[in-house]
C-alpha positions as CSV (number, residue, x, y, z in Angstrom):
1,X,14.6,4.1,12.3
2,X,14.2,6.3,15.0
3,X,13.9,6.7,19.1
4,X,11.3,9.2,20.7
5,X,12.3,11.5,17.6
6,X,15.7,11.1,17.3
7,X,17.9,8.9,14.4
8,X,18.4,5.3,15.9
9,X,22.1,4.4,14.2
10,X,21.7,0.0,14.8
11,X,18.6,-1.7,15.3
12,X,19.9,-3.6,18.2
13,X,19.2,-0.8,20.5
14,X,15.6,-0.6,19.3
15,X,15.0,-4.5,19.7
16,X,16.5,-4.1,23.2
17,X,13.3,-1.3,23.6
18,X,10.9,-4.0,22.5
19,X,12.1,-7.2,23.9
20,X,12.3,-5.2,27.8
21,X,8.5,-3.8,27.4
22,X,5.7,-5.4,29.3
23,X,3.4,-4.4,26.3
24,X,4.3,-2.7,23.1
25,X,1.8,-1.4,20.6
26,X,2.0,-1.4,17.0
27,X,0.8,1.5,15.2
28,X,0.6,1.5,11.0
29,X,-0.4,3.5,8.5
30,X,-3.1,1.4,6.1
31,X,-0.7,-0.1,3.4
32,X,1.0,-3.2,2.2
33,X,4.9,-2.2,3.3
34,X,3.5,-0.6,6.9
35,X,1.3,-4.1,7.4
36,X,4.4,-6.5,6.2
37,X,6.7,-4.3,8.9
38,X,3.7,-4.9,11.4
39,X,3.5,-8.6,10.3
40,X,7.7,-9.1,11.0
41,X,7.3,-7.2,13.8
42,X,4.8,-9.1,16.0
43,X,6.1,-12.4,15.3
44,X,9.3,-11.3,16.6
45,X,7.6,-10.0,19.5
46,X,5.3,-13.5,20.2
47,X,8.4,-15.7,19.8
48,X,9.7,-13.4,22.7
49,X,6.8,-13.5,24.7
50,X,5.7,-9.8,24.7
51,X,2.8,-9.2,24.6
52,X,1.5,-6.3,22.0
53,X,-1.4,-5.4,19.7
54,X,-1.2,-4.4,16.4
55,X,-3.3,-1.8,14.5
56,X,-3.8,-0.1,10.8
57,X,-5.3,2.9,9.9
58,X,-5.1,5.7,6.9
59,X,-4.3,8.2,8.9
60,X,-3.2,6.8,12.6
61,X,-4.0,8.3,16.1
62,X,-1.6,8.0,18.8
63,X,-3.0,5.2,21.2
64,X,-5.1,6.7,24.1
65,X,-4.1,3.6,25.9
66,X,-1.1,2.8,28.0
67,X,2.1,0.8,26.2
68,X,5.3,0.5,27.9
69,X,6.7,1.2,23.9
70,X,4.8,2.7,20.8
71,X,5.8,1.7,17.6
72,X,4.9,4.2,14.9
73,X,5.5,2.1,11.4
74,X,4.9,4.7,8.7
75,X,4.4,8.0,10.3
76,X,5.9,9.8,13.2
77,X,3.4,9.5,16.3
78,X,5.4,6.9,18.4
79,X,8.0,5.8,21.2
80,X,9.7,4.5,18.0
81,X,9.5,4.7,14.8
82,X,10.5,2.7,11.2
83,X,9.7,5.8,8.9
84,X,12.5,4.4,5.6
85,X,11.2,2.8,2.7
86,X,11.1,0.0,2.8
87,X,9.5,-0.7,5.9
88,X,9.9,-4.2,5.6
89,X,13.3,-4.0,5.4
90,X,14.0,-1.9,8.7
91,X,11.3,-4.4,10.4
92,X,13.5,-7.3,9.0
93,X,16.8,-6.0,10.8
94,X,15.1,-5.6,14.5
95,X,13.2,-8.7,13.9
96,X,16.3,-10.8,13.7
97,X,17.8,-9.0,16.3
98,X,14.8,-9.9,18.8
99,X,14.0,-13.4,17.4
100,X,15.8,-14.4,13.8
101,X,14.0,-17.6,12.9
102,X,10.5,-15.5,13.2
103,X,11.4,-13.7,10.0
104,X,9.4,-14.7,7.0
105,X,11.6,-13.7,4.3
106,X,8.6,-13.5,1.7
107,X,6.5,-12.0,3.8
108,X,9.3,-9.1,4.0
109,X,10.3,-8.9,0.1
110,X,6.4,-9.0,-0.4
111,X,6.0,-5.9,1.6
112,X,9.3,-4.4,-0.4
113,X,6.9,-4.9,-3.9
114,X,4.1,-3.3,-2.1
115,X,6.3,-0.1,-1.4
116,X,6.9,0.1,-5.3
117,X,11.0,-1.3,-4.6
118,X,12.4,-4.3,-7.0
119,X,13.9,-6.4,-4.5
120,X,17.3,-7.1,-4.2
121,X,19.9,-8.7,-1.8
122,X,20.1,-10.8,1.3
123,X,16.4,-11.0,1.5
124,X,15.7,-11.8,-2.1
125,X,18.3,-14.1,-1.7
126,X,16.7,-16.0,1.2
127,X,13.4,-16.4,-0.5
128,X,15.2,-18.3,-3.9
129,X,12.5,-17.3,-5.9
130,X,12.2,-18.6,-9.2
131,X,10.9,-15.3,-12.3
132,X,8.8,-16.2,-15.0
133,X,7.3,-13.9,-18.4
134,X,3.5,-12.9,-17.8
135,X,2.1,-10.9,-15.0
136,X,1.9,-10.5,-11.8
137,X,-1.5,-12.0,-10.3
138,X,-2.5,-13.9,-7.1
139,X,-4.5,-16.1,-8.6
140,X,-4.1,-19.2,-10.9
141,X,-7.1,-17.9,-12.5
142,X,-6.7,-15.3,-15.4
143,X,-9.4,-13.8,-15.3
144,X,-9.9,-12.8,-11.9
145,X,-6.3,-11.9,-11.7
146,X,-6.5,-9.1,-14.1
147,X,-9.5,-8.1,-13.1
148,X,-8.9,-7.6,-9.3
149,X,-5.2,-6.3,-10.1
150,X,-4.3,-2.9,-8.6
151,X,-0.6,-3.3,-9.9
152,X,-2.2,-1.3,-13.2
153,X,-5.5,-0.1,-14.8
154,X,-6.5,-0.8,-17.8
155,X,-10.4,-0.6,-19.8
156,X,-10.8,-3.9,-18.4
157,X,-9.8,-3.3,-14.8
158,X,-12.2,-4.0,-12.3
159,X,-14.3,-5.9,-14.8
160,X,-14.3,-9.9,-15.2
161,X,-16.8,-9.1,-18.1
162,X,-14.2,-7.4,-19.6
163,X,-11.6,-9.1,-19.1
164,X,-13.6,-11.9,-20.7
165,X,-14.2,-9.8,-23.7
166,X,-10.8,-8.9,-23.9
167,X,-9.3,-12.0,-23.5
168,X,-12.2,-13.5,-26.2
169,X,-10.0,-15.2,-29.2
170,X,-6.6,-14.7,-27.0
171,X,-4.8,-18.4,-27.3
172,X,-1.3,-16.7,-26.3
173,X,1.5,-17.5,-23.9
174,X,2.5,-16.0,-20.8
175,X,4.7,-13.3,-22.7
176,X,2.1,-12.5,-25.1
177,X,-0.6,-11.9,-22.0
178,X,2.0,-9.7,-20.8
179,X,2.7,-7.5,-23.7
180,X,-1.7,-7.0,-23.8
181,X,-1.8,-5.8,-20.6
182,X,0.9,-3.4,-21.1
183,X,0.0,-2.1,-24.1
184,X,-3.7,-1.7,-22.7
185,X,-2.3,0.1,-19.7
186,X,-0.6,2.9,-21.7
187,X,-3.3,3.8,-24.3
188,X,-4.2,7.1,-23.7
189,X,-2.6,7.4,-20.1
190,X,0.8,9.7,-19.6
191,X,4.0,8.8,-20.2
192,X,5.0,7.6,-16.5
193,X,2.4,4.6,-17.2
194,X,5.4,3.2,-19.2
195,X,7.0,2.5,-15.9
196,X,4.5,2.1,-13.4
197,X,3.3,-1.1,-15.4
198,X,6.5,-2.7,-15.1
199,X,5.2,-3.6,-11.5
200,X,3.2,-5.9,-13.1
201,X,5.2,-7.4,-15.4
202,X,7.6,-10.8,-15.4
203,X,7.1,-11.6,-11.7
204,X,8.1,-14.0,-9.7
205,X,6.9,-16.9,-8.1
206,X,5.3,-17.4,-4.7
207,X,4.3,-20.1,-2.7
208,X,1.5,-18.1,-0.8
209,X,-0.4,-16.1,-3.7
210,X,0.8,-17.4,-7.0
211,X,3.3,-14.7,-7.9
212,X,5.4,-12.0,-5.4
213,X,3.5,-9.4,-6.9
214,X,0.2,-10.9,-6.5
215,X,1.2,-11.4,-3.1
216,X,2.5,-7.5,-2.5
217,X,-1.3,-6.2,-4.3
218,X,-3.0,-8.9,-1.8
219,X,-1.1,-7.2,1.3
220,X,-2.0,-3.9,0.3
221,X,-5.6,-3.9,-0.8
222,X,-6.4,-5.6,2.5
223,X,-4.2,-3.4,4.7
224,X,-7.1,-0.5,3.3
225,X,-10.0,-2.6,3.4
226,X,-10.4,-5.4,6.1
227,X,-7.0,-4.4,8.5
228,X,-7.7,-7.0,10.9
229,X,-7.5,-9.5,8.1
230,X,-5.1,-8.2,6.8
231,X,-2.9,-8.2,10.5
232,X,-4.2,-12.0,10.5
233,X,-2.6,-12.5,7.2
234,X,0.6,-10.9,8.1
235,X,0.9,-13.3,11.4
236,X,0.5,-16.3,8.9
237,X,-2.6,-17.2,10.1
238,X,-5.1,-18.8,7.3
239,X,-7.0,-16.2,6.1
240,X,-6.3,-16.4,2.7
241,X,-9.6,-16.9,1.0
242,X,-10.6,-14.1,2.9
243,X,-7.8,-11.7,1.5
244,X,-8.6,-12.4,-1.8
245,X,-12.1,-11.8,-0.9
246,X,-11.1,-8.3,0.2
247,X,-8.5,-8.0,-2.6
248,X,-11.2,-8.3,-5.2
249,X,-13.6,-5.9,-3.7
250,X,-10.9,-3.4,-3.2
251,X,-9.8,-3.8,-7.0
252,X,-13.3,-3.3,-8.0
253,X,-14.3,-0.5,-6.1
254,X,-11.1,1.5,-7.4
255,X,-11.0,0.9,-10.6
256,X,-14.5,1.7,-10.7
257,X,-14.1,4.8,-8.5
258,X,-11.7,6.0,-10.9
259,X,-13.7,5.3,-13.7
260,X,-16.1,7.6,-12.2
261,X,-14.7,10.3,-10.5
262,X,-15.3,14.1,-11.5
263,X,-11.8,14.9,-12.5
264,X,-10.5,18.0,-12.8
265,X,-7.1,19.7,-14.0
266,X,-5.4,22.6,-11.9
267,X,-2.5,24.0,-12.1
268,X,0.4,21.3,-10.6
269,X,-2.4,19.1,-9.3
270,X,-4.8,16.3,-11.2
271,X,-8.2,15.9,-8.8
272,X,-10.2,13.1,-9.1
273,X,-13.8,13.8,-6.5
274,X,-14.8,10.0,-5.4
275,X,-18.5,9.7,-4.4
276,X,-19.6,7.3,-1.3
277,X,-20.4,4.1,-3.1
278,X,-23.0,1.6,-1.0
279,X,-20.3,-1.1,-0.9
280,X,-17.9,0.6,1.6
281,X,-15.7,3.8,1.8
282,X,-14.1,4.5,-1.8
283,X,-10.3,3.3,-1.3
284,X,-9.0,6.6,-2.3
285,X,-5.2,5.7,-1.0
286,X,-5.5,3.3,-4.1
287,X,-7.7,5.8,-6.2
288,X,-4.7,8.7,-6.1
289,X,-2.1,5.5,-6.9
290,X,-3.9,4.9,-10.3
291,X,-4.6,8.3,-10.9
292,X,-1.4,9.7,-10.6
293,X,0.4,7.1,-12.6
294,X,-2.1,6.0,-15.7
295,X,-4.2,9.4,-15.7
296,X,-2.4,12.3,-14.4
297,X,-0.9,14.9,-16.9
298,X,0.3,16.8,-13.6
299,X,2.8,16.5,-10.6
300,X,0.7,15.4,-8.0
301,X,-2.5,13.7,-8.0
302,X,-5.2,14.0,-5.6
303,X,-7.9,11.7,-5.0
304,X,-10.7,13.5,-2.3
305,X,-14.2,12.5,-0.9
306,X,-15.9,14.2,1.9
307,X,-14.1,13.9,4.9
308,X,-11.3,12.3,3.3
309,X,-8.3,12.8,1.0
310,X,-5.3,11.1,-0.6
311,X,-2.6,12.3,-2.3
312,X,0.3,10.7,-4.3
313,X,2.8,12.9,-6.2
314,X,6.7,13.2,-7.3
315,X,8.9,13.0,-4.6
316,X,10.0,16.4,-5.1
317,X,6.7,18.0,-4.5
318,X,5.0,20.2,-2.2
319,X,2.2,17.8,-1.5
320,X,3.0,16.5,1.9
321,X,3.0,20.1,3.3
322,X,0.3,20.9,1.5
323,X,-2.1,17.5,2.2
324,X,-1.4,18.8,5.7
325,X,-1.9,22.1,5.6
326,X,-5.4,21.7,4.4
327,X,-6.5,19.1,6.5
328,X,-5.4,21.3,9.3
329,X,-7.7,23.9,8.0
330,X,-10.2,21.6,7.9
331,X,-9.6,20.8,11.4
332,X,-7.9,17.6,10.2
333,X,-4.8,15.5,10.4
334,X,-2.6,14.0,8.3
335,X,0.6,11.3,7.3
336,X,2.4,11.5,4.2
337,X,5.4,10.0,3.0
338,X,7.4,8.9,0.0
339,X,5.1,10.9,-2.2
340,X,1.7,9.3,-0.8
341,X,-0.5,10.5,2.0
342,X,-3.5,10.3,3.3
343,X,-6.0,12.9,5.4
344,X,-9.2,13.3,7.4
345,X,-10.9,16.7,7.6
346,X,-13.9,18.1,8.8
347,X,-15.6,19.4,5.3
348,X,-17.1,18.6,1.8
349,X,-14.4,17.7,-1.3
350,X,-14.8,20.9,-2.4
351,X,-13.7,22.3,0.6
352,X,-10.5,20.3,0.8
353,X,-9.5,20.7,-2.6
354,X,-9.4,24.7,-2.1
355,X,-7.7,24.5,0.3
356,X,-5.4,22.3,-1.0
357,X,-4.2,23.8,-4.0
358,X,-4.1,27.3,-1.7
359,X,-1.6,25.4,0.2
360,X,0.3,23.9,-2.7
């Protein structure tokens, strides 16, 4: 956590900032952890009576508006900002600070998931949630749990056709449905799949979306695709048909991206080009997620459209700098952290990806 650019050492002094503002602005990058911060955030701030608003975005701009305080959550562009993974959990210790019985405990370890942590602690703790064998979905529906899911990809990702087909003769339990969806996750994906599955794996359960991890998916699929929703889902309002709307559409639309992107191998970078589809913008924050964990044989993966890029990689990459670097050549801008990041430039894929991998 940190004060106009400098390391804030106790989150008192930071909910001091807030709770003496006349108006504070929220400011998030476009992802489940960022919008569960947001969410902790501005319910602190309403049981305290400021007054704020609250906004997403892939790659945000610092408000042309006046606020007495900025909050940057996820990049570096405010008055204050909560940079550490998870977000959640630095939201969580000014929260209480300003107002402790606004904190929704699942709300926060749902936002840990999303940021790829297991969680652990007070917070997990608070929450008392029960963990079962079978995967993590937001649904009490199979089928459209495995099929929206953006916690893997598998052949029958994005598909409830295929699904159907998959699941045709299955009369198995909950560890058994497990065990297919790893083992269909894996096939013919690199080694780091292995792992990155294990997100979806012997979850626990929720009261809001069926399991914590169905929950964290929900959070992040509509932090990309409907913000505003997804804001109204992090106050608690009762939007949650319309998540799950979003959450399907947003699983479909990557999967299927993925499925049909031009990829291309380079050296230390695995590029998947993502045409415009007539549904909406191709969720390429999602798109490089998949990519890099169940299809790329390199380092870093980058998923790229015109106009737009994403990028997730090791966290001892080059990426970040380099994600930047070419969106600044692009006349561009950029946010990157943890290993994922996301730009807007002024160019064609093509552009972009020459210029990224001169950079990298």
């Amino acid at each position: 956590m940190s004060a106009a650019g400098h390391e804030e050492p106790v989150a008192d002094r930071v909910a001091s900032r807030l709770r003496d503002a006349d108006f504070v602005r929220l400011v998030a990058t476009a992802d489940g952890d960022a919008l569960a911060a947001t969410g902790l955030l501005a319910r602190a701030l309403r049981e305290c009576d400021v007054p704020y608003q609250a906004s997403l975005a892939a790659v945000p701009r610092t408000p042309s508006t006046d606020a007495d305080c900025t909050v940057a959550i996820g990049h570096a562009t405010g008055d204050v900002t909560l940079s550490s993974t998870p977000l959640s959990v630095r939201a969580v210790d000014v929260a209480r600070v300003l107002a402790a019985e606004s904190v929704d405990p699942e709300l926060a370890v749902a936002g840990v998931v999303s940021a790829g942590v297991e969680p652990s602690g007070s917070l997990l703790e608070a929450v008392a949630l029960e963990r079962h064998l079978g995967v993590a979905i937001p649904t009490d529906d199979r089928i459209d749990g495995l099929a929206g899911s953006t916690l893997f990809h598998a052949p029958f990702s994005g598909d409830e056709t295929a699904v159907e087909e998959a699941l045709e003769g299955f009369d198995g339990d909950d560890r058994e449905l497990a065990s297919l969806v790893a083992l269909s996750a894996v096939q013919d994906a690199p080694p780091r799949a292995a792992e990155a599955v294990e997100r979806a794996l012997y979850p626990y359960d929720c009261d809001r979306f069926e399991t914590l991890g169905g929950y964290a998916d929900v959070l992040d699929a509509v932090a990309r695709e409907r913000p505003g929703t997804g804001i109204a889902l992090a106050l608690g309002n009762g939007v949650e048909s319309a998540a799950l709307e979003s959450w399907r559409s947003h699983g479909q639309r990557a999967h299927e991206a993925l499925r049909t992107a031009n990829t291309g191998r380079y050296d230390g970078v695995f590029v998947a080009r993502c045409d415009a589809t007539d549904e909406g913008d191709t969720p390429l924050g999602t798109v490089a997620r998949l990519l890099f964990a169940y299809r790329s044989p390199e380092p870093v993966a980058l998923a790229v459209t015109d106009g737009e890029a994403a990028v997730v990689a090791e966290a001892d990459s080059a990426a970040a700098d380099a994600l930047g670097a070419a969106a600044a050549d692009l006349d561009g801008r950029s946010t990157a952290r943890d290993g994922h990041g996301a730009a807007t430039f002024d160019g064609t894929a093509t552009d972009y990806v020459a210029a990224f991998r001169e950079a990298l």
